[in-house]
N, C-alpha and C positions, 0 to 999 in steps of 0.2 A: 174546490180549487179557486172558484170566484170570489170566495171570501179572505183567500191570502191577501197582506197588505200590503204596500210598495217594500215597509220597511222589513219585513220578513221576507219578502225575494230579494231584498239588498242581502240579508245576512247569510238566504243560505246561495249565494253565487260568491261570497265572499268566503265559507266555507270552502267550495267547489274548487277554489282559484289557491287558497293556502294549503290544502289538504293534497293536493299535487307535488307539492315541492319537499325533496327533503333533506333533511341536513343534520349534523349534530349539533347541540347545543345549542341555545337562543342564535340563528343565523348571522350576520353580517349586520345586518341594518339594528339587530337585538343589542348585539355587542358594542358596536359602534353608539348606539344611543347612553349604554351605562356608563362607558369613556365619555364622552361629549356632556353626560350630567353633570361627572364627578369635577370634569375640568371646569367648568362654569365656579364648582366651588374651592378649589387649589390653591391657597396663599401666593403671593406673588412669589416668594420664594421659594415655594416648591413648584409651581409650577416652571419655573428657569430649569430646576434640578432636572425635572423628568423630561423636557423638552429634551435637554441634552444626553441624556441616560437613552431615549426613544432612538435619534441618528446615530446612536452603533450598533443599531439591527442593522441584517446583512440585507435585511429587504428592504430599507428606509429611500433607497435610491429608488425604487419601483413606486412605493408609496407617493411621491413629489409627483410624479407622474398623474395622480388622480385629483389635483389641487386645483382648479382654475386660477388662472394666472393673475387674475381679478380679485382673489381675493386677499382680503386686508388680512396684513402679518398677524393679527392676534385670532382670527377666525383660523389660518393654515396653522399656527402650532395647533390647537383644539382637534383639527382634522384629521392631522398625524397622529396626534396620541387617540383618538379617536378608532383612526384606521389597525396601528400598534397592538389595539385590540382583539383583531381577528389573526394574528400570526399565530397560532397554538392550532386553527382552523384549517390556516394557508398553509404548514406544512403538511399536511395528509396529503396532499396532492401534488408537491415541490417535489422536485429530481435529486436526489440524493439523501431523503429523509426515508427513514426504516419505519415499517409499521413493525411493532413488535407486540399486538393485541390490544383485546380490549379489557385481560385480567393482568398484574403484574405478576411478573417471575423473573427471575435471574438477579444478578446482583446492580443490577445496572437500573432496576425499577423507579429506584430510588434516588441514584446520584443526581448531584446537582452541582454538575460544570460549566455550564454556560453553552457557547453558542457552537463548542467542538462538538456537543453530544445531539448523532442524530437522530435519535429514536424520537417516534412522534410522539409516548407517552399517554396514548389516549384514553387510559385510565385514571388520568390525572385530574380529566373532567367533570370526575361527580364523585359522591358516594352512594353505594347503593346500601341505604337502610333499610331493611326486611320489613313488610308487612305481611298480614293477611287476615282475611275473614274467615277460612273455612277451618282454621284451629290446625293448617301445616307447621311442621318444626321448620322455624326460619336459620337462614342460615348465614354464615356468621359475615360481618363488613369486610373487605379484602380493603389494605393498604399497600402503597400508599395510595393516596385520594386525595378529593379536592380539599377536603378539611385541613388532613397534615402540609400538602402543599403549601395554602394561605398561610397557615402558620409559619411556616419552613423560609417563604418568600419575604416574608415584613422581616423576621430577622435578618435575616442579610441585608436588605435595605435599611434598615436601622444601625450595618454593622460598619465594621472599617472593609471590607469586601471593596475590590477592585470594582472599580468601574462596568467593565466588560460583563462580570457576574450580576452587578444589577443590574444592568440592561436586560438581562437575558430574564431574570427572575420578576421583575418590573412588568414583563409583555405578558408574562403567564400570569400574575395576579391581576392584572386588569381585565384576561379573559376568564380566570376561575372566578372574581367574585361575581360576574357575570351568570357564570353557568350554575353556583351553586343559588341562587333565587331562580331559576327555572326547579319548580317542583319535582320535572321528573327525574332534574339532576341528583335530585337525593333521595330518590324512594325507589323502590321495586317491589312488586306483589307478588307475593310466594303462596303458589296455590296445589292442590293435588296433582294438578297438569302441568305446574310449572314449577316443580318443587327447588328451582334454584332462581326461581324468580323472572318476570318477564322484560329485563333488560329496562328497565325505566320508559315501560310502557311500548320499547319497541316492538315485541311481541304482541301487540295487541293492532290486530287490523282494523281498517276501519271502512275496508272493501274486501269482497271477493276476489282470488286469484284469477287470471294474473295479476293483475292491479295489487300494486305494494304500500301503501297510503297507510299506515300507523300510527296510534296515539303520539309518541313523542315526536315526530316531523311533525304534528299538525298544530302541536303547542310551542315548538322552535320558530315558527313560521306564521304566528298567529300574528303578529306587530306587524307585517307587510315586510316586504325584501328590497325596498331602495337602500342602497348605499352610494348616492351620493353626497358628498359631504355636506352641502348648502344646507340638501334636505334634513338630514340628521341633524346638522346644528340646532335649526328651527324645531326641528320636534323634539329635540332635548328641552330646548327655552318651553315648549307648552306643557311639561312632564308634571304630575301635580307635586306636591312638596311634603315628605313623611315628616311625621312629629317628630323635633329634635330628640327625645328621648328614644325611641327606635331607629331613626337613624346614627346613633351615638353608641350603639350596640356594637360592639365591633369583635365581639368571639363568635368564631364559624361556627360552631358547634351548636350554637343557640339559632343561626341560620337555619342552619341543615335539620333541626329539630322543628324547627317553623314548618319549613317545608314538607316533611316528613306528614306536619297534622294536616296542611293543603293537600297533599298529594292525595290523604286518604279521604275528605271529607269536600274536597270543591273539582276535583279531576278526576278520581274513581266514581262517579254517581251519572247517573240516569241521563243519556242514554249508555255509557259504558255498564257493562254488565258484569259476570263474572265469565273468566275463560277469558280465549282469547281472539272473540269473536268473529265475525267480520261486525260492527257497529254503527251506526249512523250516527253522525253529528248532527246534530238538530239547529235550528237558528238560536233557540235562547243559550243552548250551551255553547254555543260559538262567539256571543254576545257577553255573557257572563266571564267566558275565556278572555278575551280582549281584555275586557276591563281588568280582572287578576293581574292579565300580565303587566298591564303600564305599571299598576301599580307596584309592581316586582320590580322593574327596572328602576323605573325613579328610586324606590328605596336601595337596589342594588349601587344607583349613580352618588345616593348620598353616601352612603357607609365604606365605598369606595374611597373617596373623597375624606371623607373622615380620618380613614385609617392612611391616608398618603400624610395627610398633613399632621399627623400623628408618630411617622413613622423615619420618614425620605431622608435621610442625612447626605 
């Protein structure tokens, strides 16, 4: 123990402190970072467009609420679309929103009305691409998902679609391309114990009962949880910058296929085992986490970005 370094007790209290918290999907402060990227790179005229698309959410009134008063009009639109980001998160928990699971069924999985339909949809979050090592029959991708979504949302915003519909479809692809560059958004491990797979790694503990602490909370949660907007602005500006040519990539499908080959070969390894353990996080894989994810998001903030200014009629 005398020979641990300062910087390996920095990392694993830093584990200790993220591995506590949990949430779906890259949290708040993950979300708000890939908004806060992509806006930095938005044409002036699309960013007018989505500003205005943003203030017919029904929450946009609550959102001004989190603005400091101080800050200069081109930091608070950034903020907002920033914050925008998290409404697919914030209704799970809003008064009047239906959870209606975590797989789709009924006819209603799929539609896409806008701001009347309250189902939370929170299947709409990922897709889960089957893996596995032990030679299980994987089992097949349920739709819809976050791929057809992306798809499903840029049409509309591309289309002659009322106003009110893209707003509605505008918040959810700002938070799905978010959530499909978190790896565990797109993968699930299909094992003999977990022959339908382990929910994108939430079946996989990372403590003993009671304690509920899970691979996918600890990689939603790996960037740190401020959501203030100052802060986020600034640690969008420090994001490093993908190659124009992978940031220019703008079909989900080659996403989710990325993530797919991370999930199996930089988040499933040592100390994650097979099963569904209870595991320890170790300081290098906490270290090596980190750094995946920034670079997830900034490429999430570009391609973002990309695909607005591509898209936004």
């Amino acid at each position: 123990m005398k020979n641990r370094t300062i910087a390996s007790w920095v990392a694993l209290a830093f584990v200790l402190v993220v591995s506590r918290v949990e949430l779906a999907a890259w949290n708040n402060h993950g979300h708000m970072l890939v908004a806060a990227a992509a806006y930095q790179r938005l044409t002036p005229t699309v960013r007018a467009r989505v500003d205005a698309l943003v203030k017919l959410n029904p929450f946009f009134k609550q959102w001004t609420t989190k603005i400091p008063a101080t800050m200069p009009a081109s930091d608070r639109s950034a903020s907002l679309f920033a914050i925008a980001a998290t409404w697919p998160d914030q209704i799970k928990s809003a008064a009047g929103y239906v959870n209606d699971g975590d797989q789709p069924s009924g006819t209603g999985a799929a539609r896409n009305v806008g701001y009347s339909d309250k189902l939370q949809h929170r299947y709409w979050h990922f897709i889960n691409q089957p893996f596995s090592t032990d030679h299980t029959a994987l089992p097949p991708i349920p739709t819809p998902n976050a791929v057809d979504r992306i798809t499903l949302f840029r049409m509309t915003l591309a289309s002659s679609a009322a106003d009110a519909l893209k707003s509605y479809d505008l918040v959810w692809l700002l938070h799905l391309v978010g959530d499909i560059h978190q790896p565990l958004h797109a993968s699930t491990r299909v094992s003999a114990t977990q022959p339908q797979g382990d929910r994108g790694g939430n079946l996989v503990a990372l403590c003993a009962k009671p304690c509920t602490d899970e691979l996918h909370g600890f990689w939603d949660n790996v960037l740190g949880t401020d959501e203030a907007p100052v802060s986020v602005l600034a640690a969008a500006k420090a994001l490093p910058s993908p190659s124009p040519a992978t940031a220019n990539d703008l079909d989900p499908t080659h996403w989710a296929a990325n993530d797919l080959t991370l999930a199996e070969t930089k988040l499933y390894v040592s100390p994650i085992g097979p099963g569904a353990g209870p595991f320890t996080i170790t300081p290098s894989y906490a270290m090596a986490a980190k750094t995946l994810a920034t670079n997830q998001v900034a490429l999430a903030g570009a391609r973002l970005a990309a695909l607005l200014n591509a898209t936004v009629k």
